[in-house]
N, C-alpha and C positions, 0 to 999 in steps of 0.2 A: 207102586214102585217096583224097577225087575231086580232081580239079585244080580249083584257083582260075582259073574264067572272065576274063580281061581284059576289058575292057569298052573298045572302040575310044574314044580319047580324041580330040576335035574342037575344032582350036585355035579362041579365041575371037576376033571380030574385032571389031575397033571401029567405033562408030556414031557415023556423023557427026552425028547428033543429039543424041548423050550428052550426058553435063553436060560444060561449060568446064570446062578447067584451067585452072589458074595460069599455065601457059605461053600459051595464051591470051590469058590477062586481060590480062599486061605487054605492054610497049611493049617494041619492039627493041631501044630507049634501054637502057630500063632492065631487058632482058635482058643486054645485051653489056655492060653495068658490074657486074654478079653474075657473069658469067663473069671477065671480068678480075681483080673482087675473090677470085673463085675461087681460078684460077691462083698470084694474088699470094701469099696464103695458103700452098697448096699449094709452091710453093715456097720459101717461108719454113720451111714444118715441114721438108724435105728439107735444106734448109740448118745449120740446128738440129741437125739428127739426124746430120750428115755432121761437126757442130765437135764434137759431144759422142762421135762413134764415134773422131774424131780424138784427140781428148783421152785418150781410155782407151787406147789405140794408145801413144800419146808416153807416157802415166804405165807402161804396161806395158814399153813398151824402156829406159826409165826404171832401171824395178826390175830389169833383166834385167840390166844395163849395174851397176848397186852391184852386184850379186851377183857377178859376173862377177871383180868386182876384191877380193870377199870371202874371203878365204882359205878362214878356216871353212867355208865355203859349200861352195867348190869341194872343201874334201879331205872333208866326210861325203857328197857327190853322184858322186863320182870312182868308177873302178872299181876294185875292190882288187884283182884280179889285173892284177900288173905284170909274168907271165913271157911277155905278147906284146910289148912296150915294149925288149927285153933287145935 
């Protein structure tokens, strides 16, 4: 089997001449309020994500907490050898 040649890869660099972007075309203005509305966003979904991890937290110690006080519960979960307990 022959070896697969690499072929030296040659980073590409940009031409000041190229076409405009978008970050071009805006205004400072009205970059530095896309960034803020950015952020705002962004941390709004974090916040979001943080009540609703919270909430599953509280309903799970929740359920842990009934159980706990469930008898049933506790004697089909229990260990049945009681000759370390003596």
């Amino acid at each position: 089997m022959a070896k697969k040649k690499k072929m030296p890869t040659t980073p590409r660099t940009a031409t000041p001449d190229g076409p405009a972007t978008l970050k071009d075309l805006l205004s400072s203005e009205v970059l530095d309020k896309l960034k803020a509305q950015s952020d705002a966003l962004k941390t709004e979904e974090n916040d979001r994500k943080e009540a609703a991890r919270k909430a599953v937290e509280d309903e799970r110690k929740a359920e842990q907490k009934r159980l706990e006080n469930d008898f049933g519960h506790l004697l089909e979960n229990s260990k049945q050898d009681w000759h370390n307990f003596k």
